[in-house]
C-alpha angles and dihedrals in degrees: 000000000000122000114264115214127177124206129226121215123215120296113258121255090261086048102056087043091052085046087061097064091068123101104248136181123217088261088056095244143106150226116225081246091058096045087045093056097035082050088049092043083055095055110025103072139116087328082092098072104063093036092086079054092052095043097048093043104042103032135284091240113035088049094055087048088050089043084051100051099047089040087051094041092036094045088050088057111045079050088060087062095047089049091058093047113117105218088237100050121105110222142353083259094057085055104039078062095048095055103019098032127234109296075061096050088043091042084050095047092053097050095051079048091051101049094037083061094058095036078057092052080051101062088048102058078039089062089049102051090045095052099043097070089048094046088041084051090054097046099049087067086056100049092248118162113228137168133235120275094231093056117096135235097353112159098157091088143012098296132146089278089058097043089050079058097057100035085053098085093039098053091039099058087057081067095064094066109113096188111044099168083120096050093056098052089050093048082056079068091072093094093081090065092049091055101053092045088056086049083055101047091054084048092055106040091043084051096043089041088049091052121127084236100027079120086061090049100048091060086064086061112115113215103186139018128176099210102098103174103101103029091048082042090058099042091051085058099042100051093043113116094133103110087047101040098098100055092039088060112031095087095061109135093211097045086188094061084055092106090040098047088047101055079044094060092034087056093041088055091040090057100040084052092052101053090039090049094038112034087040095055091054091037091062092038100134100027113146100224096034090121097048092044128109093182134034092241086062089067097070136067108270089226094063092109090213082057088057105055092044093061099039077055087053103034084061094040094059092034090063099038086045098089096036090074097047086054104056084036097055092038083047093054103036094053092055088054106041096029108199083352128107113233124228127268093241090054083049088052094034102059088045087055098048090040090058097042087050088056101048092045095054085048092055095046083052096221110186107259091225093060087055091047093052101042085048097055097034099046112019088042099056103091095043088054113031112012102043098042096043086049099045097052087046095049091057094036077054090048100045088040081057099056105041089060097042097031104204123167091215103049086050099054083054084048091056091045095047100039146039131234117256118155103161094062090047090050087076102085114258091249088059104052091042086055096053094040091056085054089053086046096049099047089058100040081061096045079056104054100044087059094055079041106055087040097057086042091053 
């Protein structure tokens, strides 16, 4: 029987930029400890400044039982991904087409667009909401009106909407950077930000804990809420890394460590969230404009100097990663579109322009970030986290079954070319796994519906 190979072609151009978000050495490979961090580094980002909000508003508990169970569901399938990754192909995408075929891997490649275009809206409302409290500190030296941040469509005075219009042209012109190999190793510097926010939750909540009527504050906590929508919306978000797994992990050094490395890096998130989540919710109890925030730095006085720093971190933080996301979005898309075709410079310009006035429109309306963030991780990510995984582990268990009652040898060298060998998953008996792949299923198909639902109630 000859040897059967199969070629991989050259990563496409959203797939080398998402490769360069990963932590590399000069011999292009990882420790466990290097693909743990740069998996961590995926997930772990400005999520982070809304989550306090979540926690206090919808129930400590109920939001870390709700963090727990998409962590837990989320982490199993992009697992199933990993566990169908040949160690010499380039990207999820290359794989998805090998077993699934190419309107998948299209369809695939659509949806992470998709998601990556409104994660870019995000950051923009994100900058926003980060610069307003530093501008409104300048201008009440100067005796300068200005509006809340939470009013909408104020233009009398210097408000959210105005300052979208002036941020506009500055935001815009990053995205007219071809090569942003710099950008994103600047962007790698975020974690500075992140650390020092995590430096200013524990602060908050030591020097809230340690106040004379902190008894009297800790009665306002909510414990549990039954309304799910947003919290369930943010952690789908938060835990996503499927449509970037491949690229974050083919560089391990130790390929058999990839599982591992990968439960390592899911824990590590889900307990930065919760004492994020956790320790900042108590940490902003008695704050005066904790019902009218988006994010937890709304919540202080502007003029708090450790406030300050922490927004002008972030601020360049979001500013650099801003135009990362516009970029694979608009390659993902576009390939989908124009297949092996470039696409004209005016598309190029065009879907820039659109992205930006998307953006600005969204601003001015004043939409609540968290509602974004939730509608982005529980709808556009569907198909990258329940649909594609679950399909793609039935499609090879149909195959194999295939082969071993027909028992063609044929039929078994295209099997080892189109899956991978993975007998311990297939040592759980198929009833098992379908019924725990219904529950995954069912868990998002809810998450899913709640999001449609709160945006046609409100």
């Amino acid at each position: 029987m000859e040897e059967t190979t199969i070629k991989y072609k050259k990563s496409s151009k959203s797939s080398s930029v998402i490769s360069m978000l990963a932590i590399q050495r000069a011999d292009k490979t990882q420790s466990s400890f290097q693909t743990i961090v740069g998996i961590v580094n995926s997930m772990v980002g400005s999520l982070c400044l809304v989550l306090p909000l979540v926690f206090l508003n919808y129930g400590i508990i109920s939001c870390t039982v709700i963090m727990i169970i998409l962590g837990f569901v989320q982490y199993n399938t992009c697992s199933l991904l990993l566990l169908h990754l040949k160690i010499d192909e380039i990207d999820t995408e290359h794989m998805i087409k090998r077993i699934l075929g190419k309107t998948w891997m299209q369809a695939f490649r659509f949806c992470s667009g998709t998601l990556l275009f409104i994660v870019g809206i995000i950051y923009f409302q994100l900058i926003n909401l980060t610069l307003y409290p530093i501008v409104t500190y300048i201008l009440s030296y100067n005796d300068i009106e200005f509006a809340n941040a939470s009013e909408n469509l104020v233009f009398n005075k210097y408000s959210i909407q105005l300052q979208a219009l002036i941020v506009f042209l500055p935001l815009s012109t990053l995205l007219l950077i071809k090569d942003i190999t710099t950008i994103v190793k600047i962007a790698h510097y975020g974690v500075i930000a992140l650390f020092a926010y995590g430096i200013f939750i524990i602060y908050i909540f030591i020097v809230n804990l340690s106040s004379e009527d902190i008894s009297q504050k800790i009665e306002t906590i909510s414990l549990w809420n039954w309304e799910f929508s947003q919290p369930a919306g943010q952690f789908a978000l938060a835990f996503m890394i499927h449509n970037a797994i491949g690229q974050l992990i083919k560089n391990n050094q130790k390929k058999e460590n990839n599982s591992r490395d990968l439960a390592i890096a899911y824990l590590i998130a889900g307990i930065i969230y919760g004492i994020v989540g956790i320790f900042g919710s108590i940490g902003i109890l008695g704050c005066d404009n904790v019902n009218n925030a988006q994010t937890i730095l709304n919540c202080f006085k502007s003029s708090d100097i450790e406030i300050i720093i922490i927004e002008s971190l972030f601020l360049i933080h979001l500013v650099t990663a801003f135009p990362i996301f516009n970029n694979i979005s608009k390659y993902q898309i576009l390939e989908v579109i124009y297949h092996k075709r470039e696409p004209p410079k005016l598309v190029y310009w065009g879907f820039s322009i659109f992205f930006m006035v998307l953006c600005l429109i969204i601003q001015i309306l004043n939409i609540p970030v968290g509602v974004v963030i939730s509608f982005d991780g529980a709808v556009c990510g569907f198909l990258l986290v329940y649909i594609v995984p679950i399909s793609l582990h039935l499609k090879c268990y149909q195959t194999q079954n295939k082969i071993s009652l027909i028992g063609d040898e044929d039929d078994e060298i295209d099997n080892e070319v189109k899956c991978v060998n993975h007998k311990d998953k297939n040592a759980i008996p198929m009833a098992v796994r379908i019924g725990f792949y219904t529950m995954m299923m069912g868990i998002g198909i809810y998450n899913l519906i709640v999001q449609f639902y709160d945006i046609f109630k409100s």
